[in-house]
N, C-alpha and C positions, 0 to 999 in steps of 0.2 A: 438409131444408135444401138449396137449389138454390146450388152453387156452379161458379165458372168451373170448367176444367180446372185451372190452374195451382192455384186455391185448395185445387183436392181433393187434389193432388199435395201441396201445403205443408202439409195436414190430415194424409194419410198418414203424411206423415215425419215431423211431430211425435208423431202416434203410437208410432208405428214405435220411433222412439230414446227413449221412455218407458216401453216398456211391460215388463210383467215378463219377456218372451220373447227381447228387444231384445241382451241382451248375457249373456254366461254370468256368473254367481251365482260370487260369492266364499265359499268353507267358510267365514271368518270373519262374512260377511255385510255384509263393508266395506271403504273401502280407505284406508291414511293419506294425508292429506293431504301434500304434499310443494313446497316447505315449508309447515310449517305458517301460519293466515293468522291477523293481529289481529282479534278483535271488537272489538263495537261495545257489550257487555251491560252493563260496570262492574262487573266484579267477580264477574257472573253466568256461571252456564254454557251458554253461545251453542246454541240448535238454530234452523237458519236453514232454510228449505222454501223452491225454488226450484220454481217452478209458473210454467204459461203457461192462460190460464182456457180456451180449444179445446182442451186435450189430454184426453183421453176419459179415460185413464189419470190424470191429477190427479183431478180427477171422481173417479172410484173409489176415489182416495183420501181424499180432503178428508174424508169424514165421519168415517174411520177418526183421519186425524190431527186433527181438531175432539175428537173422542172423548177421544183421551190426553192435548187440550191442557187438560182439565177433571181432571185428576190431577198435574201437574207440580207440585212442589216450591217455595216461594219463592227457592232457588239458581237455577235454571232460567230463563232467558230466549228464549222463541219470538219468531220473525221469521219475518215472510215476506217473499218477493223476487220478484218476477216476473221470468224467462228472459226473454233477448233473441235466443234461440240460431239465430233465421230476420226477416227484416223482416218479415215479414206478423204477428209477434207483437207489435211496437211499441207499436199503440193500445192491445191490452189491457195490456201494462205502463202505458201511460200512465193508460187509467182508474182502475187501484187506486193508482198515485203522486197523483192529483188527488184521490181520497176519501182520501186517506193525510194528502193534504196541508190537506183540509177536514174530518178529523173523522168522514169518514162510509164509514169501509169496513162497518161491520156494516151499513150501507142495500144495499149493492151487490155483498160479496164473494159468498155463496150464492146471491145473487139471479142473477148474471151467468151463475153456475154454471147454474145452474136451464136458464135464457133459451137458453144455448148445447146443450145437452146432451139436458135433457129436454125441452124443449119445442120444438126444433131451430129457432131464431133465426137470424138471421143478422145476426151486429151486430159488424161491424170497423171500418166506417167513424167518423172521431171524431163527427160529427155524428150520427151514430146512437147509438154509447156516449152521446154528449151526450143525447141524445129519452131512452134507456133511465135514464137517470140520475133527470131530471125524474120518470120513470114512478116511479121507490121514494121522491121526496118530496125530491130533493136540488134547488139552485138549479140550473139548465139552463146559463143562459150562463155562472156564475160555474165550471160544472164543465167547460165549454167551452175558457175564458181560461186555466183551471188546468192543463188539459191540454198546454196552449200556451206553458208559464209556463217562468223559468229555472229554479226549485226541479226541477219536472218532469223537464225535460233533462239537470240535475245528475245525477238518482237514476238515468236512464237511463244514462247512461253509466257510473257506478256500478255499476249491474245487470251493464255487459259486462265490465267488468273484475274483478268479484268472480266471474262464471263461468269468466273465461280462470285467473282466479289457483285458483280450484279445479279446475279443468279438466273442467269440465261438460259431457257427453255429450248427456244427454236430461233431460226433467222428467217425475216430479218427484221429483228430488234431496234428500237430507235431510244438511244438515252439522251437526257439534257437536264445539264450543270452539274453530273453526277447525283442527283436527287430522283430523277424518275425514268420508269419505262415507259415502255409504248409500242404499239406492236396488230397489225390487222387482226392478231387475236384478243387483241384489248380493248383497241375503238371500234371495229363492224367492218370498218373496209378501210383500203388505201388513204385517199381523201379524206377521209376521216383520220386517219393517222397524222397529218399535216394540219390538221385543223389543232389538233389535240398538241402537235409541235410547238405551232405558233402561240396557243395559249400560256402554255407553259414556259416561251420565251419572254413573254411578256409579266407573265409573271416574277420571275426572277427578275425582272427592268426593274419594277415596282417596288418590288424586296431591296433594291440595292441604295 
């Protein structure tokens, strides 16, 4: 994947502040959240994934956390959130807000993954997320308009203020019940993020 300077620069650092090397590892493997923040679950217990689709280190995890989201509980409520933590991350928030908002993230979320990653794509511009859209079977212009839409720019700005109010370093981040983080730079590694999930789900069972 051929990118300017700045873009490699903006690629590093998102790396960089995600990856498991990134920041020293909590003995607990988490950190409270301060103050704690409201879900959105109803009753459920919130685990929210803050992911930007270039970060190499999401990648790496997504399959891991896809894995545990086929064992979670009916209490249990997964979300996902796209970071906004650099401009150059925008569009890809915008893409998963507009298949969020039409229906069709299982067309696009792995697939982007894939595109970016393995296959080394290069697709930030919205007119290009827009072409990649069409290519998994989604309406082109309507995923265009969506992208461009108020709903969209809502959730964005949503996006920045649910990281400022957790105080989000890097992605990808894992929060639950709005009380804690959690993060391969918190617990040591992936698996170990999921260990530290499930503790913490269970925790909050016990509390309730």
């Amino acid at each position: 994947m051929k990118l300017s300077r700045r873009e490699a620069l903006t690629w590093i650092t998102g790396a960089a502040i995600g990856g498991v090397s990134g920041l020293t590892f909590a003995a607990s493997g988490y950190e409270e959240v301060q103050p704690p923040q409201p879900t959105a679950s109803d009753g459920k217990i919130e685990v929210m994934e803050f992911f930007w689709y270039g970060c190499p280190h999401c990648y790496q995890f997504h399959p891991v956390v896809e894995d545990w989201r086929k064992t979670i509980a009916d209490d249990v409520d997964f979300r996902l959130m796209p970071g906004v933590l650099n401009p150059s991350w925008v569009n890809h928030a915008r893409a998963y807000f507009a298949a969020e908002a039409m229906g069709e993230v299982d067309k696009i979320h792995d697939s982007l993954f894939d595109a970016l990653h393995k296959h080394k794509k290069r697709i930030i511009k919205m007119e290009d997320l827009a072409d990649f859209a069409g290519e998994q079977g989604i309406d082109r212009a309507k995923f265009l308009s969506t992208m461009k839409s108020f709903t969209v720019e809502t959730n964005l700005r949503r996006s920045q203020q649910l990281a400022r109010a957790y105080k989000i370093r890097g992605v990808p981040t894992v929060t639950v019940a709005g009380k804690y983080i959690t993060s391969g730079s918190l617990a040591g590694s992936y698996p170990r993020v999921i260990q530290v999930i499930n503790q913490l789900i269970e925790r909050e069972r016990n509390a309730s």
